[in-house]
PDB file of N, H, CA, C and O in Angstrom:
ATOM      1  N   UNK A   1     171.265  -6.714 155.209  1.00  0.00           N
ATOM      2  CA  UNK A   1     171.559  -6.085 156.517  1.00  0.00           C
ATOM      3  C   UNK A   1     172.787  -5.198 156.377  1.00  0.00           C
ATOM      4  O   UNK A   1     172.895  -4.037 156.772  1.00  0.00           O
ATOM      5  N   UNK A   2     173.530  -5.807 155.862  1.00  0.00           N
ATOM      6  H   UNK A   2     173.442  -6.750 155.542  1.00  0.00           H
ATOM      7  CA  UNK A   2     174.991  -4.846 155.641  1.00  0.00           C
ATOM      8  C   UNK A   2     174.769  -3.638 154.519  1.00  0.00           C
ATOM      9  O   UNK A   2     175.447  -2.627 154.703  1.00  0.00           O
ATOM     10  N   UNK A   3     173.945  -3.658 153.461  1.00  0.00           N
ATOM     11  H   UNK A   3     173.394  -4.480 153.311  1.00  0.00           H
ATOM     12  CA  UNK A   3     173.689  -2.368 153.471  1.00  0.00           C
ATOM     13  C   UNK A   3     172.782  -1.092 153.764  1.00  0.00           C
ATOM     14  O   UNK A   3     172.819   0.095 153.438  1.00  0.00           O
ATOM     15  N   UNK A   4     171.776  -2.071 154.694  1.00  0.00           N
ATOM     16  H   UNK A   4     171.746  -3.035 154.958  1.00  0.00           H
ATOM     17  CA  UNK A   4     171.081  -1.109 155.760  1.00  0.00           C
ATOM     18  C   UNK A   4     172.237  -0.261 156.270  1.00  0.00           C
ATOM     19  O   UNK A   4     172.419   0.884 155.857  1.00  0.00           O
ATOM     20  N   UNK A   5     173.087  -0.900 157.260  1.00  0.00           N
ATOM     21  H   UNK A   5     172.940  -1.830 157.596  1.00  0.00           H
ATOM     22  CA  UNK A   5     173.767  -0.328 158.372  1.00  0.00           C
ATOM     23  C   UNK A   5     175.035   0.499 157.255  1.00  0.00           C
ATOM     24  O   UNK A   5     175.826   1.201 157.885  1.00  0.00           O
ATOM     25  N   UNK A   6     175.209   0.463 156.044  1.00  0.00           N
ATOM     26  H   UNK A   6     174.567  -0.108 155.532  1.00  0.00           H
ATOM     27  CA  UNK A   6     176.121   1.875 155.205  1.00  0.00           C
ATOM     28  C   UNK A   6     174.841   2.625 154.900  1.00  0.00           C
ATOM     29  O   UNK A   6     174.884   3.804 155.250  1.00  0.00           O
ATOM     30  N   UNK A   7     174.052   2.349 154.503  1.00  0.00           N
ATOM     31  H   UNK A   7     174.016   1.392 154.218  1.00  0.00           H
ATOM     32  CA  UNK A   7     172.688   3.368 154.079  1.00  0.00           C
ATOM     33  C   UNK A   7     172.595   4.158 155.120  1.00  0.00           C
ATOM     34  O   UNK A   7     172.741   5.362 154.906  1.00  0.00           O
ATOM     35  N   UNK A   8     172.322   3.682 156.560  1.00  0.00           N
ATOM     36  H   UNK A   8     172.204   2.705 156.734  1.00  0.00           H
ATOM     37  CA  UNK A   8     172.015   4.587 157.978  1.00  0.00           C
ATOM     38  C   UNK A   8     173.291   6.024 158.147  1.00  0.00           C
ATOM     39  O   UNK A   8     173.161   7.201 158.486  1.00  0.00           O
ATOM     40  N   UNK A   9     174.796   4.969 157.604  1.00  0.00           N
ATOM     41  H   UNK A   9     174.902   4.013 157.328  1.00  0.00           H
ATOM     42  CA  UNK A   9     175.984   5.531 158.106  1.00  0.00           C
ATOM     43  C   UNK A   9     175.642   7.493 157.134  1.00  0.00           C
ATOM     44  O   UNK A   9     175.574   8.681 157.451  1.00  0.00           O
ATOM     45  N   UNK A  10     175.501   6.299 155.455  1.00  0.00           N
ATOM     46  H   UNK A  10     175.556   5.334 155.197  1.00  0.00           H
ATOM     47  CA  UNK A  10     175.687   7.394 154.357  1.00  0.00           C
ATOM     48  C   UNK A  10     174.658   8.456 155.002  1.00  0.00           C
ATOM     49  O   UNK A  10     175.031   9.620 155.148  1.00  0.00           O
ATOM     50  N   UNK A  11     173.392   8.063 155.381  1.00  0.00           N
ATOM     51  H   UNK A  11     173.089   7.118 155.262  1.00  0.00           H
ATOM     52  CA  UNK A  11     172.407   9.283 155.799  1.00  0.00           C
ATOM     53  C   UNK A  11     172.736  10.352 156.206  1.00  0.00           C
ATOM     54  O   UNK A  11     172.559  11.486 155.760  1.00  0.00           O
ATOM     55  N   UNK A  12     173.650   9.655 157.824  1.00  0.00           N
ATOM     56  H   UNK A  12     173.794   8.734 158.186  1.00  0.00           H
ATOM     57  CA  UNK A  12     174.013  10.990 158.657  1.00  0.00           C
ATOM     58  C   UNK A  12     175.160  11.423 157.953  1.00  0.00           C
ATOM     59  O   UNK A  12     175.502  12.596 158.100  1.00  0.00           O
ATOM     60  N   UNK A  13     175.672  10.840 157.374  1.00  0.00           N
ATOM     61  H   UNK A  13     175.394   9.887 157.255  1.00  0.00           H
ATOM     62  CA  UNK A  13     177.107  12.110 156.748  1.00  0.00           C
ATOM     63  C   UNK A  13     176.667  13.040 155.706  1.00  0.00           C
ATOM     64  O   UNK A  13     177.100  14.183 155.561  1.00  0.00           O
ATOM     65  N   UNK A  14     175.511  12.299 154.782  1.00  0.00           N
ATOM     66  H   UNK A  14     175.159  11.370 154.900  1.00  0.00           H
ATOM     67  CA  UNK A  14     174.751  13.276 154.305  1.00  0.00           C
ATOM     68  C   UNK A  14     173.923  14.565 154.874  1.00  0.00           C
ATOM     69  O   UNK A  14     173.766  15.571 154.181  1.00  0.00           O
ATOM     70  N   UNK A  15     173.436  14.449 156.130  1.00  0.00           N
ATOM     71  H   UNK A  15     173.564  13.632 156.692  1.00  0.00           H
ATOM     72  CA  UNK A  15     173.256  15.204 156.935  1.00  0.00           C
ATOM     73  C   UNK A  15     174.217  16.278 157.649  1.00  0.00           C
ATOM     74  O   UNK A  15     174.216  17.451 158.024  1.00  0.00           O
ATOM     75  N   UNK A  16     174.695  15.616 157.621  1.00  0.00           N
ATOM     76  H   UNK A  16     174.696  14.664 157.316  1.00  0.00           H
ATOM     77  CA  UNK A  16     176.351  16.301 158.298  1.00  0.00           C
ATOM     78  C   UNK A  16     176.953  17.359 157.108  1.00  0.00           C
ATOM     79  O   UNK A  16     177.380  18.485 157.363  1.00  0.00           O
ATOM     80  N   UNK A  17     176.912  16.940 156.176  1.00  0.00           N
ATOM     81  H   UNK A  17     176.565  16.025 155.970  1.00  0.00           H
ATOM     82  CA  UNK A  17     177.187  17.492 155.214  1.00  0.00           C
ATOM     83  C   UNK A  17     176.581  18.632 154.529  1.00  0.00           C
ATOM     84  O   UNK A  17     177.176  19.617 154.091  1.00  0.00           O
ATOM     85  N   UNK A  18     174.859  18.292 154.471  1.00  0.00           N
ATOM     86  H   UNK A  18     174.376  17.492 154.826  1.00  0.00           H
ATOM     87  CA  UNK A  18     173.938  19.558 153.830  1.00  0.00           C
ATOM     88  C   UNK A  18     174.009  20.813 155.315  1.00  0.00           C
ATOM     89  O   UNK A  18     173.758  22.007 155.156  1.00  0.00           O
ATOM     90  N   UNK A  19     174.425  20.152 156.771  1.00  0.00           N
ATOM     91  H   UNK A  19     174.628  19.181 156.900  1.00  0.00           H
ATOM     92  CA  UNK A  19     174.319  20.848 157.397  1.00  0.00           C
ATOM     93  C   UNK A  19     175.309  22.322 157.609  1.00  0.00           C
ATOM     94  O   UNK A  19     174.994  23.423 158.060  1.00  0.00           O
ATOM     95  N   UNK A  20     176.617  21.803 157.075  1.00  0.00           N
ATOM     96  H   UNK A  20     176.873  20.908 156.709  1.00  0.00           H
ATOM     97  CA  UNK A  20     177.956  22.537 157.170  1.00  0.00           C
ATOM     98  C   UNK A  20     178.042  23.100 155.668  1.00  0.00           C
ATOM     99  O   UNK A  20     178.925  23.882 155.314  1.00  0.00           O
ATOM    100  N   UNK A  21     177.188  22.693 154.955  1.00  0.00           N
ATOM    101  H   UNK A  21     176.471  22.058 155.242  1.00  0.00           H
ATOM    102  CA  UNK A  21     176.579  23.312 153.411  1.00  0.00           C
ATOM    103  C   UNK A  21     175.703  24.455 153.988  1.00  0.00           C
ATOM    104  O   UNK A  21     176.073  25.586 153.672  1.00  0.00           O
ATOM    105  N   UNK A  22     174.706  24.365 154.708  1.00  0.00           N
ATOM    106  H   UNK A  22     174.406  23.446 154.964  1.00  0.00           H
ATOM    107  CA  UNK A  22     173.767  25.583 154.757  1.00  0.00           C
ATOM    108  C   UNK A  22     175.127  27.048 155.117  1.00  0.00           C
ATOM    109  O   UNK A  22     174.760  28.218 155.228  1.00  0.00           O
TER     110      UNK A  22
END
């Protein structure tokens, strides 16, 4: 369970990230 909920976190910062990358 606890690294579901860093997996979810890492996602969106990964997101966050490819987004301010484009």
């Amino acid at each position: 369970a606890r690294f579901a909920g860093l997996w979810e976190r890492n996602n969106l910062i990964n997101e966050k990230l490819k987004r301010e990358e484009v």
